[in-house]
C-alpha positions, -999 to +999 in steps of 0.1 A: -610-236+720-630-211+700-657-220+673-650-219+634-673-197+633-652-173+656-623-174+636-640-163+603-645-133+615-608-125+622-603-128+583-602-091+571-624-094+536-608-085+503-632-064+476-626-076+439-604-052+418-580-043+447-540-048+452-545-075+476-563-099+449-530-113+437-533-143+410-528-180+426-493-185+435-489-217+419-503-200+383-480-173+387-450-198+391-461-222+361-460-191+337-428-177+345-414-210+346-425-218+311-412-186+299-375-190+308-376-222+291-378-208+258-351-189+237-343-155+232-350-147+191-319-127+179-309-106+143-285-124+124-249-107+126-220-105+101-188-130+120-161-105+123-124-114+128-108-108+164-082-077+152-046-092+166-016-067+179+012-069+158+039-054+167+072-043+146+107-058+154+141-063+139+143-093+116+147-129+131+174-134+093+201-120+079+183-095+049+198-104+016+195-089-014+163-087-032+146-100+004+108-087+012+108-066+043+069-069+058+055-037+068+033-047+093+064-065+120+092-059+100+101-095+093+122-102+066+115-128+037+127-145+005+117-128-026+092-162-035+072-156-006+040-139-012+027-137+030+047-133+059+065-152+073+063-144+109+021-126+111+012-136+074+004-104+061+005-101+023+041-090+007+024-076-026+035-038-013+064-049+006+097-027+001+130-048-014+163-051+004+184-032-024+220-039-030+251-022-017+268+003-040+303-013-037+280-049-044+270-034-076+306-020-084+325-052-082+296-069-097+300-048-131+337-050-129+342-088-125+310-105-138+303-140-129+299-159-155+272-186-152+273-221-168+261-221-202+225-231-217+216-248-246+178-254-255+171-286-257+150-296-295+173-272-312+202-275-342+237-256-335+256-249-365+243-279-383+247-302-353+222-320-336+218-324-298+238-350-287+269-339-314+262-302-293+259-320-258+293-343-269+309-306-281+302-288-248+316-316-228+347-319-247+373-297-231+389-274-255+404-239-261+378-213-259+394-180-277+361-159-268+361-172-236+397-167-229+397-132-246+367-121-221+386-133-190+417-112-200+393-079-208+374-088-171+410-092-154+431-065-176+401-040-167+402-047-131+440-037-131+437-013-145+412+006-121+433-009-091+461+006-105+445+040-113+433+041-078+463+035-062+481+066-087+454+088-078+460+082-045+496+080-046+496+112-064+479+130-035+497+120-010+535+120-022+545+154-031+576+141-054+557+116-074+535+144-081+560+164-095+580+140-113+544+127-133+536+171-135+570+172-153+564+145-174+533+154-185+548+188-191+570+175-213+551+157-234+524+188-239+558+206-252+567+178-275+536+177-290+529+212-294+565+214-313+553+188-335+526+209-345+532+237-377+517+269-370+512+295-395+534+328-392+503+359-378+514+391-391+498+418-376+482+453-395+493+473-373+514+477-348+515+508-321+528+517-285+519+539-255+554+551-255+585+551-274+614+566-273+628+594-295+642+578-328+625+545-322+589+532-338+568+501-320+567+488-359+604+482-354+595+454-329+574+434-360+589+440-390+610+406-389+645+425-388+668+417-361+688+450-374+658+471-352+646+478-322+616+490-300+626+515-276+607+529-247+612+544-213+609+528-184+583+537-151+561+517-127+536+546-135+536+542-174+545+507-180+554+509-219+534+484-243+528+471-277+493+468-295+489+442-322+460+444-346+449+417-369+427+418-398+402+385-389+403+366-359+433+343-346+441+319-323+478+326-309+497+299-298+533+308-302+556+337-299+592+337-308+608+368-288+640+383-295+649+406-265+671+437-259+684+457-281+706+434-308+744+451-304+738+472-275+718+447-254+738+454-224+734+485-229+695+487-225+667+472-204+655+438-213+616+426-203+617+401-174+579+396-177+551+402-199+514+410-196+495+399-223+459+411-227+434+398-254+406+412-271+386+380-258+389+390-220+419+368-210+450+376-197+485+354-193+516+366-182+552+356-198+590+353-179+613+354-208+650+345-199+677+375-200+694+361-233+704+377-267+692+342-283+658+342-297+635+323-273+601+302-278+573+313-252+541+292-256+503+311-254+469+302-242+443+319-239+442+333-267+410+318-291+395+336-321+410+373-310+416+406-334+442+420-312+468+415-282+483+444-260+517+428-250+527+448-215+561+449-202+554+448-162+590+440-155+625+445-170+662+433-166+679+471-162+706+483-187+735+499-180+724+534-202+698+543-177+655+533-174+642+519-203+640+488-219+642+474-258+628+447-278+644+436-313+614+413-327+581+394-318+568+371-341+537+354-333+523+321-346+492+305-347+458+289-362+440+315-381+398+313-386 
Protein backbone atom coordinates (compact mmCIF):
# COMPACT_ATOMS: atom_id res chain seq x y z
CA UNK A 1 0.00 0.00 0.00
CA UNK A 2 1.23 3.43 -1.01
CA UNK A 3 1.96 6.37 1.50
CA UNK A 4 -0.61 9.33 2.08
CA UNK A 5 1.75 11.22 1.00
CA UNK A 6 1.84 9.39 -2.48
CA UNK A 7 -1.69 9.88 -3.07
CA UNK A 8 -1.63 13.75 -2.56
CA UNK A 9 0.06 14.12 -5.37
CA UNK A 10 -2.48 12.39 -7.67
CA UNK A 11 -4.90 15.29 -6.73
CA UNK A 12 -4.66 17.71 -9.78
CA UNK A 13 -4.70 21.33 -7.80
CA UNK A 14 -7.46 23.93 -8.49
CA UNK A 15 -6.38 27.91 -8.79
CA UNK A 16 -8.94 30.20 -7.04
CA UNK A 17 -11.31 32.06 -9.59
CA UNK A 18 -11.61 29.07 -12.08
CA UNK A 19 -14.72 26.88 -13.30
CA UNK A 20 -13.79 24.11 -11.26
CA UNK A 21 -14.25 26.03 -7.76
CA UNK A 22 -17.94 25.13 -7.56
CA UNK A 23 -19.74 26.41 -4.17
CA UNK A 24 -20.29 23.35 -1.49
CA UNK A 25 -22.90 21.09 -2.61
CA UNK A 26 -24.74 21.05 0.41
CA UNK A 27 -24.98 25.21 0.26
CA UNK A 28 -26.06 25.04 -3.13
CA UNK A 29 -28.92 22.52 -2.13
CA UNK A 30 -30.13 24.57 1.07
CA UNK A 31 -30.67 27.66 -1.13
CA UNK A 32 -32.61 26.34 -3.88
CA UNK A 33 -34.51 24.40 -1.53
CA UNK A 34 -35.58 27.46 0.48
CA UNK A 35 -36.48 29.18 -2.60
CA UNK A 36 -39.16 26.81 -3.95
CA UNK A 37 -40.75 27.01 -0.65
CA UNK A 38 -41.83 30.42 -1.06
CA UNK A 39 -44.71 31.80 -3.41
CA UNK A 40 -44.83 33.24 -6.57
CA UNK A 41 -46.10 37.32 -6.04
CA UNK A 42 -48.77 37.87 -8.74
CA UNK A 43 -50.88 41.26 -10.17
CA UNK A 44 -54.33 41.13 -9.15
CA UNK A 45 -56.74 40.27 -12.13
CA UNK A 46 -60.34 41.31 -12.87
CA UNK A 47 -62.70 37.54 -12.41
CA UNK A 48 -64.15 37.17 -15.76
CA UNK A 49 -67.19 34.92 -16.51
CA UNK A 50 -66.58 31.59 -18.57
CA UNK A 51 -68.58 32.72 -22.07
CA UNK A 52 -71.27 29.60 -22.48
CA UNK A 53 -72.43 28.36 -26.21
CA UNK A 54 -75.91 28.91 -26.61
CA UNK A 55 -77.37 27.69 -29.25
CA UNK A 56 -80.87 28.52 -31.04
CA UNK A 57 -83.74 25.91 -31.31
CA UNK A 58 -87.45 25.63 -31.89
CA UNK A 59 -89.46 26.34 -28.77
CA UNK A 60 -89.93 23.53 -26.12
CA UNK A 61 -94.18 25.33 -25.85
CA UNK A 62 -96.81 26.07 -27.80
CA UNK A 63 -96.23 30.25 -28.59
CA UNK A 64 -99.36 32.03 -27.69
CA UNK A 65 -100.23 35.29 -28.20
CA UNK A 66 -98.40 38.04 -26.67
CA UNK A 67 -95.53 35.22 -25.65
CA UNK A 68 -91.65 36.58 -25.52
CA UNK A 69 -89.58 34.81 -28.05
CA UNK A 70 -85.67 34.96 -26.61
CA UNK A 71 -83.21 35.97 -29.15
CA UNK A 72 -80.36 34.35 -27.89
CA UNK A 73 -82.09 30.18 -28.16
CA UNK A 74 -85.19 31.00 -29.35
CA UNK A 75 -87.18 29.81 -26.34
CA UNK A 76 -90.50 30.96 -26.01
CA UNK A 77 -91.93 32.59 -22.72
CA UNK A 78 -95.00 34.13 -20.96
CA UNK A 79 -95.26 37.79 -21.38
CA UNK A 80 -94.52 38.15 -17.16
CA UNK A 81 -91.26 36.78 -17.51
CA UNK A 82 -88.47 39.16 -17.65
CA UNK A 83 -85.24 36.32 -18.26
CA UNK A 84 -85.33 33.24 -20.03
CA UNK A 85 -86.55 30.65 -19.40
CA UNK A 86 -84.38 28.05 -20.93
CA UNK A 87 -80.39 30.27 -20.89
CA UNK A 88 -81.76 33.21 -18.77
CA UNK A 89 -81.01 35.90 -20.99
CA UNK A 90 -82.89 39.13 -20.45
CA UNK A 91 -86.41 39.51 -22.43
CA UNK A 92 -86.33 43.43 -22.23
CA UNK A 93 -85.63 43.47 -26.36
CA UNK A 94 -87.38 40.30 -26.99
CA UNK A 95 -89.80 40.24 -30.10
CA UNK A 96 -93.79 39.42 -29.25
CA UNK A 97 -95.76 36.45 -30.74
CA UNK A 98 -98.45 38.77 -32.52
CA UNK A 99 -101.93 37.55 -33.29
CA UNK A 100 -103.39 35.97 -36.25
CA UNK A 101 -105.33 38.14 -38.65
CA UNK A 102 -108.51 35.92 -38.67
CA UNK A 103 -107.75 35.98 -34.46
CA UNK A 104 -108.27 39.60 -34.62
CA UNK A 105 -111.26 39.49 -37.14
CA UNK A 106 -113.51 37.23 -35.06
CA UNK A 107 -112.32 38.98 -32.06
CA UNK A 108 -113.84 42.45 -33.36
CA UNK A 109 -116.90 40.82 -34.71
CA UNK A 110 -117.97 38.75 -31.53
CA UNK A 111 -116.41 40.46 -28.50
CA UNK A 112 -116.22 38.51 -25.32
CA UNK A 113 -117.61 40.15 -22.88
CA UNK A 114 -115.91 39.88 -19.50
CA UNK A 115 -117.66 39.79 -16.06
CA UNK A 116 -118.33 43.10 -14.75
CA UNK A 117 -116.38 45.37 -12.12
CA UNK A 118 -117.51 47.43 -9.58
CA UNK A 119 -114.96 49.49 -7.27
CA UNK A 120 -115.22 48.61 -4.11
CA UNK A 121 -115.66 52.26 -1.53
CA UNK A 122 -117.84 53.67 -4.15
CA UNK A 123 -121.82 54.93 -4.41
CA UNK A 124 -123.89 53.73 -7.65
CA UNK A 125 -126.82 55.76 -8.36
CA UNK A 126 -127.45 56.60 -4.74
CA UNK A 127 -126.78 53.05 -3.51
CA UNK A 128 -124.32 51.90 -1.36
CA UNK A 129 -122.14 48.75 -1.66
CA UNK A 130 -123.88 46.00 -0.47
CA UNK A 131 -127.50 47.44 -2.05
CA UNK A 132 -125.00 47.47 -5.52
CA UNK A 133 -123.40 43.92 -4.60
CA UNK A 134 -127.35 42.67 -3.68
CA UNK A 135 -128.38 44.43 -7.30
CA UNK A 136 -125.70 42.70 -9.41
CA UNK A 137 -126.54 39.37 -7.97
CA UNK A 138 -130.08 39.63 -8.43
CA UNK A 139 -130.95 38.19 -11.84
CA UNK A 140 -132.97 40.39 -13.92
CA UNK A 141 -133.63 41.74 -17.50
CA UNK A 142 -130.76 43.60 -18.84
CA UNK A 143 -132.23 45.75 -21.93
CA UNK A 144 -128.48 47.09 -22.71
CA UNK A 145 -127.22 43.92 -22.28
CA UNK A 146 -129.66 42.12 -24.36
CA UNK A 147 -129.75 44.92 -27.06
CA UNK A 148 -125.68 44.45 -27.41
CA UNK A 149 -125.97 40.66 -27.86
CA UNK A 150 -128.54 41.11 -30.69
CA UNK A 151 -126.20 43.96 -32.50
CA UNK A 152 -122.99 41.34 -31.79
CA UNK A 153 -125.18 38.39 -33.25
CA UNK A 154 -127.38 40.46 -36.00
CA UNK A 155 -123.83 41.81 -37.23
CA UNK A 156 -122.30 38.56 -37.50
CA UNK A 157 -125.18 37.39 -39.87
CA UNK A 158 -125.05 39.69 -41.54
CA UNK A 159 -121.28 39.40 -42.79
CA UNK A 160 -121.87 35.42 -42.98
CA UNK A 161 -124.59 36.14 -45.10
CA UNK A 162 -122.84 38.79 -47.36
CA UNK A 163 -120.07 36.31 -47.76
CA UNK A 164 -121.83 33.58 -48.76
CA UNK A 165 -123.89 36.20 -51.64
CA UNK A 166 -120.64 37.33 -52.73
CA UNK A 167 -119.65 34.18 -53.19
CA UNK A 168 -122.71 32.75 -54.42
CA UNK A 169 -122.90 35.54 -56.92
CA UNK A 170 -119.52 34.44 -58.48
CA UNK A 171 -120.00 31.33 -58.87
CA UNK A 172 -123.81 30.79 -60.10
CA UNK A 173 -124.28 32.47 -63.30
CA UNK A 174 -128.24 32.65 -62.84
CA UNK A 175 -128.28 34.13 -59.47
CA UNK A 176 -126.16 36.63 -60.84
CA UNK A 177 -128.46 37.62 -63.36
CA UNK A 178 -131.61 37.35 -61.59
CA UNK A 179 -129.95 40.02 -58.53
CA UNK A 180 -128.31 42.19 -62.06
CA UNK A 181 -132.03 42.34 -63.15
CA UNK A 182 -133.28 43.27 -59.94
CA UNK A 183 -131.00 45.75 -59.32
CA UNK A 184 -131.72 47.07 -62.76
CA UNK A 185 -134.99 47.49 -61.98
CA UNK A 186 -134.92 49.29 -59.08
CA UNK A 187 -132.17 51.92 -60.76
CA UNK A 188 -135.23 52.42 -63.38
CA UNK A 189 -137.82 52.87 -60.70
CA UNK A 190 -136.04 55.31 -59.05
CA UNK A 191 -134.83 57.30 -61.74
CA UNK A 192 -138.71 57.53 -62.88
CA UNK A 193 -139.41 58.87 -59.64
CA UNK A 194 -137.20 61.57 -60.22
CA UNK A 195 -138.63 65.05 -62.20
CA UNK A 196 -136.22 66.28 -64.54
CA UNK A 197 -136.48 69.58 -66.15
CA UNK A 198 -137.29 69.80 -70.00
CA UNK A 199 -133.32 71.08 -71.77
CA UNK A 200 -134.10 72.99 -74.76
CA UNK A 201 -131.39 73.41 -76.84
CA UNK A 202 -130.20 77.04 -78.93
CA UNK A 203 -129.46 75.53 -81.67
CA UNK A 204 -129.87 72.75 -83.40
CA UNK A 205 -127.80 71.68 -86.81
CA UNK A 206 -126.89 68.51 -88.96
CA UNK A 207 -124.12 67.24 -91.29
CA UNK A 208 -126.70 66.39 -93.73
CA UNK A 209 -130.24 66.77 -94.54
CA UNK A 210 -132.26 66.13 -97.09
CA UNK A 211 -133.85 68.54 -99.57
CA UNK A 212 -137.07 70.08 -97.95
CA UNK A 213 -136.18 68.93 -94.44
CA UNK A 214 -134.26 71.18 -91.48
CA UNK A 215 -132.40 69.28 -88.30
CA UNK A 216 -134.49 72.06 -86.27
CA UNK A 217 -137.50 69.95 -87.30
CA UNK A 218 -136.16 67.10 -85.00
CA UNK A 219 -136.47 69.74 -81.67
CA UNK A 220 -139.13 71.87 -82.17
CA UNK A 221 -141.60 69.63 -80.01
CA UNK A 222 -144.02 68.89 -83.12
CA UNK A 223 -144.76 65.44 -83.95
CA UNK A 224 -146.22 67.06 -87.36
CA UNK A 225 -142.15 67.24 -88.49
CA UNK A 226 -139.49 65.49 -89.39
CA UNK A 227 -135.61 65.33 -89.71
CA UNK A 228 -134.63 63.94 -92.95
CA UNK A 229 -131.26 62.76 -94.11
CA UNK A 230 -129.56 60.29 -96.40
CA UNK A 231 -128.24 57.41 -95.53
CA UNK A 232 -124.22 56.05 -96.01
CA UNK A 233 -121.68 54.09 -93.95
CA UNK A 234 -119.25 56.93 -95.36
CA UNK A 235 -121.32 60.05 -94.08
CA UNK A 236 -123.22 58.82 -91.19
CA UNK A 237 -125.93 61.75 -90.79
CA UNK A 238 -126.03 63.49 -87.23
CA UNK A 239 -127.61 66.11 -85.13
CA UNK A 240 -125.67 68.86 -82.99
CA UNK A 241 -127.31 70.25 -79.93
CA UNK A 242 -126.12 73.36 -78.36
CA UNK A 243 -127.00 74.71 -75.06
CA UNK A 244 -126.60 78.03 -73.56
CA UNK A 245 -124.86 77.01 -69.79
CA UNK A 246 -123.95 73.67 -68.86
CA UNK A 247 -126.33 70.56 -68.37
CA UNK A 248 -126.38 67.38 -67.02
CA UNK A 249 -128.56 64.94 -69.47
CA UNK A 250 -130.27 62.31 -68.09
CA UNK A 251 -133.19 61.57 -70.19
CA UNK A 252 -134.25 61.55 -73.78
CA UNK A 253 -137.68 60.88 -75.04
CA UNK A 254 -137.24 59.82 -78.91
CA UNK A 255 -139.89 59.79 -81.33
CA UNK A 256 -138.57 57.74 -84.41
CA UNK A 257 -139.40 57.67 -88.16
CA UNK A 258 -141.07 59.79 -89.92
CA UNK A 259 -144.83 60.25 -88.21
CA UNK A 260 -147.30 59.09 -91.29
CA UNK A 261 -144.92 57.77 -93.63
CA UNK A 262 -142.75 55.76 -91.13
CA UNK A 263 -142.79 52.80 -93.18
CA UNK A 264 -141.86 54.55 -95.62
CA UNK A 265 -138.37 55.86 -94.40
CA UNK A 266 -135.43 54.57 -92.43
CA UNK A 267 -135.68 54.52 -88.68
CA UNK A 268 -132.25 54.67 -86.38
CA UNK A 269 -131.48 51.30 -84.85
CA UNK A 270 -128.57 52.83 -82.76
CA UNK A 271 -127.20 56.04 -81.70
CA UNK A 272 -123.84 57.45 -80.99
CA UNK A 273 -123.89 60.07 -78.60
CA UNK A 274 -120.81 62.22 -78.14
CA UNK A 275 -120.44 64.98 -75.36
CA UNK A 276 -118.57 68.01 -75.09
CA UNK A 277 -117.07 66.51 -71.73
CA UNK A 278 -115.12 63.60 -73.71
CA UNK A 279 -117.63 60.72 -73.09
CA UNK A 280 -119.35 58.77 -75.42
CA UNK A 281 -122.59 56.14 -74.94
CA UNK A 282 -124.35 54.48 -77.48
CA UNK A 283 -128.39 54.00 -77.64
CA UNK A 284 -130.63 50.87 -79.35
CA UNK A 285 -134.03 52.40 -79.67
CA UNK A 286 -136.82 49.88 -80.54
CA UNK A 287 -138.36 50.04 -84.26
CA UNK A 288 -141.83 51.54 -82.95
CA UNK A 289 -143.97 54.64 -84.02
CA UNK A 290 -144.55 55.06 -80.03
CA UNK A 291 -142.51 57.58 -78.34
CA UNK A 292 -139.81 55.73 -76.32
CA UNK A 293 -137.80 56.61 -72.97
CA UNK A 294 -133.85 56.09 -73.46
CA UNK A 295 -131.92 56.86 -70.21
CA UNK A 296 -128.20 58.85 -70.39
CA UNK A 297 -124.99 58.85 -68.56
CA UNK A 298 -122.29 60.27 -69.06
CA UNK A 299 -123.28 63.23 -69.60
CA UNK A 300 -122.21 65.85 -66.51
CA UNK A 301 -122.02 69.62 -66.83
CA UNK A 302 -121.85 69.58 -70.92
CA UNK A 303 -122.71 72.67 -73.52
CA UNK A 304 -123.46 70.31 -76.30
CA UNK A 305 -124.18 66.66 -77.59
CA UNK A 306 -123.68 65.38 -81.29
CA UNK A 307 -126.40 62.59 -81.45
CA UNK A 308 -124.96 60.07 -84.49
CA UNK A 309 -127.08 57.66 -86.21
CA UNK A 310 -124.53 54.58 -86.72
CA UNK A 311 -127.38 52.30 -87.63
CA UNK A 312 -130.80 52.35 -89.12
CA UNK A 313 -134.01 50.10 -89.68
CA UNK A 314 -134.34 50.59 -93.77
CA UNK A 315 -137.52 52.10 -95.38
CA UNK A 316 -139.20 51.00 -98.12
CA UNK A 317 -138.52 54.63 -100.20
CA UNK A 318 -134.89 54.00 -100.56
CA UNK A 319 -131.42 55.01 -98.03
CA UNK A 320 -132.10 57.38 -95.61
CA UNK A 321 -133.54 57.51 -92.47
CA UNK A 322 -136.07 60.14 -90.30
CA UNK A 323 -136.50 61.35 -86.89
CA UNK A 324 -139.90 63.21 -85.80
CA UNK A 325 -138.67 64.54 -82.19
CA UNK A 326 -135.88 64.40 -79.38
CA UNK A 327 -136.57 65.88 -76.37
CA UNK A 328 -134.03 65.83 -73.78
CA UNK A 329 -134.32 66.12 -69.94
CA UNK A 330 -132.10 66.81 -67.31
CA UNK A 331 -130.48 68.70 -64.16
CA UNK A 332 -129.31 72.09 -65.26
CA UNK A 333 -126.12 74.00 -63.42
Amino acid sequence: MAPRSDLSALVAPVEPGSAAALPAPSATLGATSRASDEPVELAPQIARARAIAVTKTAPSRRLQPGDLICGMCGEGNANTRRFCSRCGASLIEAARVRESWWRRLLRKLIPRRGPKVVKLGTVTAGRNDAASASHLAKPGFDLKHALRRFLRIARVVITVLILLGGILYGAYPPFRHAVNDRYDSLKSRLTNDIHFSPVHAVSVTANVTSKGSSPVYAADELLNTYWLAPWSDSNEPALTFTFAHRVTLKRMILHSGAGSAFVQHGRPSELLLKFSNGETMTLTPQDTAQQQTLNIDHADLITSVVIQVTGISPGTSGSDVAITEIELFGLTA
